[in-house]
N, C-alpha and C positions, 0 to 999 in steps of 0.2 A: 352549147353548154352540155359539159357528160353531166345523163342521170341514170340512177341506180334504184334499187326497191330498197327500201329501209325502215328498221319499226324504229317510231319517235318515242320518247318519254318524254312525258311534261309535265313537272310538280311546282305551286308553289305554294304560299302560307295561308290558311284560314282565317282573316282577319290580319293581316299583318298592318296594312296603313293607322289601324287603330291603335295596334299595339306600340307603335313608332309614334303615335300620337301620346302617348299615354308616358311612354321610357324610351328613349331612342338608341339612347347607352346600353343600358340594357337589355333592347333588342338585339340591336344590331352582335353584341356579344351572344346570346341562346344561337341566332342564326347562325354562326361563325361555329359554334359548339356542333350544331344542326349539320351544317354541310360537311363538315369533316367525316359525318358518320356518313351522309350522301355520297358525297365524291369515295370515298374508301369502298362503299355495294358499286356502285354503277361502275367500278375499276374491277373489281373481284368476278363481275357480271360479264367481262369484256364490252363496258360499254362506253363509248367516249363522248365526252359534254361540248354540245356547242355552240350551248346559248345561254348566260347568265345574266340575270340584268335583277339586281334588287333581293328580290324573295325567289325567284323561277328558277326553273333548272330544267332542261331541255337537251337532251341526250339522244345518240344513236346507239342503236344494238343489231347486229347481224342475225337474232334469233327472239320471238317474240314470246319466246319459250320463257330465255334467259329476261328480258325484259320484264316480263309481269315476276319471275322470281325474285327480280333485285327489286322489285317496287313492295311486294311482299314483304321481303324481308327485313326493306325501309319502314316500312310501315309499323311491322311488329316490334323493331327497334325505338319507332318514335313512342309507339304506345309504352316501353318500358321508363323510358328516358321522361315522358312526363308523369311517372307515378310518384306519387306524394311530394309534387310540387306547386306551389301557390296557384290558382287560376290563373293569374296576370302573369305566368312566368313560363306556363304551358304551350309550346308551339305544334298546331297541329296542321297537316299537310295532304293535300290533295294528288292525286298522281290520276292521268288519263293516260293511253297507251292507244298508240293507230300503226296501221302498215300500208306502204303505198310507195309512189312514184315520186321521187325527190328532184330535184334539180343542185348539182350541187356546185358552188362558187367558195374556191380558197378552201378555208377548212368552215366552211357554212353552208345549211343547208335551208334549201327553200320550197315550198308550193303546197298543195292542196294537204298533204299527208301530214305535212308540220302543223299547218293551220287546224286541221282537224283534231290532231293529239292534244292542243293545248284549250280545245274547245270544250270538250270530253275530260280535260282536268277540270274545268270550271264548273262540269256536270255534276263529278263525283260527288260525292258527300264527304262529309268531313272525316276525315284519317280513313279513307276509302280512295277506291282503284274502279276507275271507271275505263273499259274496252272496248272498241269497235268490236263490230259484228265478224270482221275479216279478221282480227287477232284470235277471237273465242274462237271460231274453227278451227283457227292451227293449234291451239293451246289448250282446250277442251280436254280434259282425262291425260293431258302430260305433267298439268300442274297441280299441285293438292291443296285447291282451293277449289268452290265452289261460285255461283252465277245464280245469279237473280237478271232476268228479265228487262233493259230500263224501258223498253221500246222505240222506237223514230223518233232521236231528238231532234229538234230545232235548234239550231247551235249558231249563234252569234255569226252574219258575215257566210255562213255557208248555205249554198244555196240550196242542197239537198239535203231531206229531214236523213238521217243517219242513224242507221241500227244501233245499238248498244248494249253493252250486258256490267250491271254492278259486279265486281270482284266480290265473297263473303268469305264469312270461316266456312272450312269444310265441314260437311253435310252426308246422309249417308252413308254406304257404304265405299269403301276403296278398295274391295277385292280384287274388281279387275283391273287398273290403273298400273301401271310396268311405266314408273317415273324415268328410271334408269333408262342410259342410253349404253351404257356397256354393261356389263357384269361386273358384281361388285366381291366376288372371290374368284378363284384360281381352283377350277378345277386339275388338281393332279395328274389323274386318272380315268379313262374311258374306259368302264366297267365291260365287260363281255355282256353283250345282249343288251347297252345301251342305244335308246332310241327317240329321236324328236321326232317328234310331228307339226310339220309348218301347218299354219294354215291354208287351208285349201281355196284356190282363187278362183273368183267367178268370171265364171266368161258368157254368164245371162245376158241379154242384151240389158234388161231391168237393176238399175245400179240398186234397186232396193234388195234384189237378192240376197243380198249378203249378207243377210242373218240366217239365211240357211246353210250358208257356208260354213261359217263361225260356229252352228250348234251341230255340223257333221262334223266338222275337226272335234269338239271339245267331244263329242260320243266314240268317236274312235279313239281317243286321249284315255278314257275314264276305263273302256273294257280293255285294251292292250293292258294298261298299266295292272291287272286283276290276274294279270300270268306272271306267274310267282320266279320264272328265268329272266324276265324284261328291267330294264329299269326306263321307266318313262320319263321322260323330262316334263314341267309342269305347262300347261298351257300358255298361262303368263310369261312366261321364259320365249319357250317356241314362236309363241306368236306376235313378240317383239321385234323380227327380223322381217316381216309382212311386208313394211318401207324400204329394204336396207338391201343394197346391193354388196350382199358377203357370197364368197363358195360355200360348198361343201364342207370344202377343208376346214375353210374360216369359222363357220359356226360348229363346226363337230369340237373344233378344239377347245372355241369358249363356252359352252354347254357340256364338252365333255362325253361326247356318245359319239359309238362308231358307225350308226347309220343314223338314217334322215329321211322320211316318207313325205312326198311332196305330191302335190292332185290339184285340181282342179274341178269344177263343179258348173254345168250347165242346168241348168231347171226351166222347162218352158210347160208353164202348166203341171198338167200330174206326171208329166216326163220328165226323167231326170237322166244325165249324162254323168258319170263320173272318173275320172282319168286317175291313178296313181301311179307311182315309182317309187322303189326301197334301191338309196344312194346308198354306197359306201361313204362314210366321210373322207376318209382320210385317201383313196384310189379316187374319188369321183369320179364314180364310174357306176353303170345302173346296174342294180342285178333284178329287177325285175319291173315289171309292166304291165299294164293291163288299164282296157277299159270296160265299165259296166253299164247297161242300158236296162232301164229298171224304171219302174211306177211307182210312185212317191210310197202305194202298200205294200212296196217290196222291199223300200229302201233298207230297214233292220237286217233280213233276209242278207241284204250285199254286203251290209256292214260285217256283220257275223262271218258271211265268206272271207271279204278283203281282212280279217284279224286274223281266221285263223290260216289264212295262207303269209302273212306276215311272222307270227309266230313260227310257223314251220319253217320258212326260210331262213331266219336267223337265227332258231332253238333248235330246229329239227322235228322230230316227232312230238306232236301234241296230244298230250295223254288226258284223254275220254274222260273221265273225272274231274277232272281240273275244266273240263270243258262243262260237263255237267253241271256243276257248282255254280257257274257262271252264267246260265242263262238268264237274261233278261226279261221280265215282266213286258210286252209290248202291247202300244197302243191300238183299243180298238177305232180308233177314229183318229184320222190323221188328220182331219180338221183342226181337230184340237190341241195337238203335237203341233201344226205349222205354228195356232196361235200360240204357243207354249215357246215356241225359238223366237216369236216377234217380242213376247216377251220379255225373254231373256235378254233382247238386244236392246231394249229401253232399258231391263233393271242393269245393267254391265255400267250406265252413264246415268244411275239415278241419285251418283254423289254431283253431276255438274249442275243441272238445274230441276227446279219441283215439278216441275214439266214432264220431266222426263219418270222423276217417280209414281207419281202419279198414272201417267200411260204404260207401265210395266202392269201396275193394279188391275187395270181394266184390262187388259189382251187376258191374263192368267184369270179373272171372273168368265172374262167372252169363252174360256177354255173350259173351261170348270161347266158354264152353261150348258154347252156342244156337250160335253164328254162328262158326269158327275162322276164319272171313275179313271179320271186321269190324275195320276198319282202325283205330277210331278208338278201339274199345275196347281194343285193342294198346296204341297211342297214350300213353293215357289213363290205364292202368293203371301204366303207369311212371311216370309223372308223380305218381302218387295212393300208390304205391309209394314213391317216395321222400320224402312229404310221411309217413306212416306212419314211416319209418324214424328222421325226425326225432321223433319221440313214442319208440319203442319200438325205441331201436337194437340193444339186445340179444338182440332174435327173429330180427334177420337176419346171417347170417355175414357177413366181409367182400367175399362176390362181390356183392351189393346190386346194387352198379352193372352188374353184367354183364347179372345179371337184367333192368332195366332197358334198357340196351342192346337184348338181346336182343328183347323185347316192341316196340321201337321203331323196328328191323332187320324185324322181320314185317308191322307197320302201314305201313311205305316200301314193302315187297314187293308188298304188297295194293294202293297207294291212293301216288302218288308225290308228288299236290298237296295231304298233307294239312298242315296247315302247324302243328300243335302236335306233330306227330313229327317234324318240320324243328327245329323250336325245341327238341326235348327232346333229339335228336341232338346240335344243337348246344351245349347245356349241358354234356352226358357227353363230346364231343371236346373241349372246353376242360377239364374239368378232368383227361383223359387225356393233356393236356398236344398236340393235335391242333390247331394253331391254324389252317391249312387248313381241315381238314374242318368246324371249327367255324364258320367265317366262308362259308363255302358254306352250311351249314344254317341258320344265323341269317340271313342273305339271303333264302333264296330262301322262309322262315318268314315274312319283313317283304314279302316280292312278291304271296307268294298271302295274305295278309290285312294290308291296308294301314290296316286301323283299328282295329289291337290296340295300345294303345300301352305294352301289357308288354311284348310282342313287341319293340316300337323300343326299350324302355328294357334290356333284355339285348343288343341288338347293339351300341347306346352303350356298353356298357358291354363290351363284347369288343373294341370298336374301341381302348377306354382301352388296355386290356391291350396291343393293337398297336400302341401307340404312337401312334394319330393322334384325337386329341383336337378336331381342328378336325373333321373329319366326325361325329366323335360329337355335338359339341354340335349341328351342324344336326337329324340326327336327335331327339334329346331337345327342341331346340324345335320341331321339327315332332309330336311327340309331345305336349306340353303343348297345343297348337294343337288337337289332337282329344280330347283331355282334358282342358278348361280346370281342373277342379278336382284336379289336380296331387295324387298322391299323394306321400307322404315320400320313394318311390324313386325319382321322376323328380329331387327336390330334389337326393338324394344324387350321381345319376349326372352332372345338372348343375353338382355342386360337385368332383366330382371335375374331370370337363373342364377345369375354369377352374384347378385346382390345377395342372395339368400344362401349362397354357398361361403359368402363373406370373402371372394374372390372380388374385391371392390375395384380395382385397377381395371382388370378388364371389364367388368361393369361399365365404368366409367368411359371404355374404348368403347363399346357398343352405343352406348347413347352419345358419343360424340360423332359417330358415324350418321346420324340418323339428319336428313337434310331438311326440315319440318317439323318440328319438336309436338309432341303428342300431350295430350293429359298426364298420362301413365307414363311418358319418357321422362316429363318436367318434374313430376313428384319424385320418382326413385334415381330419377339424376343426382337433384337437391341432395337427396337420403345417401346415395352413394356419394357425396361426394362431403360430407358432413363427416362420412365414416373415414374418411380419407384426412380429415384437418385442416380441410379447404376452407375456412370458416365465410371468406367473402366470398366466395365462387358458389358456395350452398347458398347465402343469403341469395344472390341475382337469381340464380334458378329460382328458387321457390317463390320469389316476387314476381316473377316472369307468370311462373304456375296460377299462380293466385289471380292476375292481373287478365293473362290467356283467359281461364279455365270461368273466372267468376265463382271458384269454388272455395271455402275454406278448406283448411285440414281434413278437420271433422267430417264434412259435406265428400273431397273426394274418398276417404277411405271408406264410404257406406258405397261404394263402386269397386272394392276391392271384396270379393267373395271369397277370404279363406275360410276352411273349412275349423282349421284352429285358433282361436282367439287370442290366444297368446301372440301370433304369428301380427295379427293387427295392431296389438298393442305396442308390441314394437317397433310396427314403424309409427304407429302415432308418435310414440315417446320421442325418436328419433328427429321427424319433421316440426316437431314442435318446441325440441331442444335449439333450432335454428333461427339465430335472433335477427331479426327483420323489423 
């Protein structure tokens, strides 16, 4: 009998034999309503059904990627589909997700993997998504939702207890998450002195290395991109290709830059090995090489070497001031920098589960301890603090933000050009209602690292707030530019822009783009498209919004920080002129 690896879906009804007890007719018709929206995702999902009997539905999918999206997006549909209908009339639906070893007979499939998906649906909770432990790891920061914990269930019929993890709403942050499997615009043109930086791979024998990896790629990222000839591509971008067996060629042309610096990284202890090479894209061919043998207190020292020999190969001569400007504030303890990149690599997945935000907190204190003058750990830890506070708001009192503040008041004391305590500054003075001081730290955050394009996508997005819309959009397309594969929140901040320039059409094109709908996409969608004459298509949005969000009108627009009141007023007037 051929078998294959396959992720299973398995949904059926919450209560359904009651509800067939109760109306049968009118069951059986909500269900028939029900599966047309099912059968329509799991087809748009590439996923084909091969087991129906009653309420269940039981599908294959070639990607558990695509799997937990189409369950997703079943789900968020079901949730629309019963709002403001009778209790007795509301169908709500369970979905478990497995991956494993099939057996496959005719167009049917069979064995441990099927059995388990439909186990694991009976786990979930109601209008919830319940995943093995082997899905969460392939789908983990590909999908934009977040994971709670269920631990080794016992599952009906199976005889081993089996990991699991709840599917929830997203959590935290999503900065680092590159959803996208291709790029989501077309770069033109490979600027002169454009440059990616893949990630550099570890060839430690110690597979946990690689968070040292990932924070020497993003530190070579941050200082290249500070020479005013380069144009950097953004991290998230570059280091989406980490899995993907493309050339040179291949990725110069969809990024758009005519070289490509690629390295590797050994660390054994306070040794470090470091290998790179500056590709041509487009020739694939090396023009240079080198390796470095250096002690973890020397590492800056090599970094600072391999940029400016990088610069000078691709720019030519690099002019002493421009180098001067630029120097680094470095750490006196690299204790406290290792724990500062362990860090970082919990806070990067501290939107998947609380776990994981949580142990971001405590590596960047364990840093803070070692080093009270390590700027970044300061930084860092507010940042990873307020991403925690979104999981577990009721361990911290209402001073949070001060807390915050605070930490990010000591990392500016220490370290003035750190440019993620410019950025966090500037989040905490906009919503302390500081529209000055915010726009000075969002600035001068987008000056000392010109190739974060989160960075550019929050000052777009403070610019909104200030009213000027026409500089925000340069921004966000100059952002998209360094991050061809455009996440959802550069879509959003692009659609705002166009909403306020009363360019409502392409509004409208940007939040249709957006694969995940947001707070802020769902309200100024609705708004944009109210202005448009949509009158049914604004209702479904903003019931979606309402429905999503748990928020009123009133409730999200105190989340919207313009700086002119007028500006709010209108779209109040707007989303409330939408009869629902």
């Amino acid at each position: 009998m051929e078998r294959k690896l396959s992720t299973i879906f398995a949904s059926d009804v919450v209560g359904f034999s009651k509800m067939m007890g109760n109306n049968e007719e009118q069951t059986l018709e909500i269900l028939g309503e029900r599966r047309e929206v099912i059968d329509n995702a799991i087809a748009e999902y590439k996923g084909i059904i091969f087991g129906s009997a009653g309420d269940s539905v039981i599908a294959e999918f070639g990607s558990p990627v695509k799997a937990t999206e189409c369950a997703v997006q079943i789900q968020d549909k079901m949730k629309t589909l019963n709002e403001n209908v009778p209790v007795d009339q509301q169908m709500i639906f369970r979905v478990g997700i497995n991956i494993g070893d099939v057996m496959v007979s005719k167009d049917n499939l069979f064995g441990d993997a099927v059995n388990v998906a439909a186990r694991l649906e009976s786990a979930a909770q109601p209008a919830g998504i319940c995943v093995s432990k082997t899905v969460f790891d392939l789908i983990n920061q590909k999908v934009r939702v977040s994971f709670e914990d269920a631990g080794a269930l016992e599952l009906k019929n199976i005889v081993e207890p089996i990991q699991a993890y709840f599917v929830i709403q997203r959590k935290g942050a999503a900065r680092y998450n590159q959803y996208e499997e291709k790029p989501q615009i077309k770069v033109e043109k490979a600027e002169q002195g454009s440059l990616a930086v893949m990630l550099f791979k570890n060839l430690s024998k110690d597979e946990d290395q690689a968070y040292f990896c990932e924070g020497f790629s993003e530190d070579l990222i941050n200082v290249l991109s500070k020479y005013s000839k380069l144009l950097v591509v953004s991290g998230n971008a570059s280091f989406s290709y980490r899995d993907k067996t493309k050339s040179p060629r291949e990725i110069g042309k969809e990024l758009g830059v005519r070289y490509i610096l690629e390295g590797n990284v050994r660390k054994l202890g306070q040794k470090v090995r470091v290998g790179a090479k500056l590709i041509s894209a487009n020739r694939e061919n090396t023009i240079w090489s080198h390796n470095f043998d250096f002690t973890i207190d020397e590492m800056f020292d090599i970094q600072d070497e391999l940029v400016e020999t990088i610069v000078s190969t691709i720019v030519g001569h690099v002019d002493d001031e421009e180098v001067k400007q630029l120097v680094r504030v470095k750490p006196d303890n690299h204790t406290a920098y290792d724990l500062v990149l362990q860090g970082l690599e919990y806070h990067r997945k501290s939107n998947v589960t609380v776990e994981n935000a949580k142990k971001a907190v405590e590596f960047f204190d364990q840093a803070i301890e070692v080093d009270p003058n390590c700027a970044r750990a300061h930084a860092w830890r507010a940042c990873s603090l307020s991403n925690y506070v979104g999981w577990r708001p009721d361990e911290y009192g209402e001073d949070w933000i001060d807390q915050c503040a605070d930490s990010v008041i000591r990392s500016l004391e220490i370290d003035q050009n750190d440019h993620e305590a410019h950025r966090i500054m500037g989040a905490i003075s906009l919503v302390r209602g500081d529209f000055e001081l915010a726009r000075h730290h969002q600035e001068r955050a987008m000056e000392l690292c010109p190739s974060d394009a989160y960075i550019m996508g929050k000052n777009a997005a403070l610019l909104v707030y200030l009213g000027k819309p026409e500089k925000a959009l340069e921004i966000v397309k100059h952002a998209m530019r360094i991050n061809p594969f455009c996440p959802d929140e550069l879509f959003v901040d692009e659609g705002m822009c166009y909403f306020w320039l009363e360019k409502y059409s392409d509004a409208a094109n940007c939040f249709k783009k957006i694969k995940t709908p947001s707070r802020e996409s769902l309200f100024y969608f609705a708004a944009t498209l109210a202005k448009l004459g949509e009158k049914q298509k604004s209702a479904e949005t903003l019931t979606q919004a309402l429905k999503m969000t748990d928020l009123r009108v009133k409730d999200f627009l105190v989340t919207q920080h313009y700086h002119n009141p007028e500006l709010k007023q209108e779209l109040r007037e707007i989303l409330e002129s939408i009869p629902i």
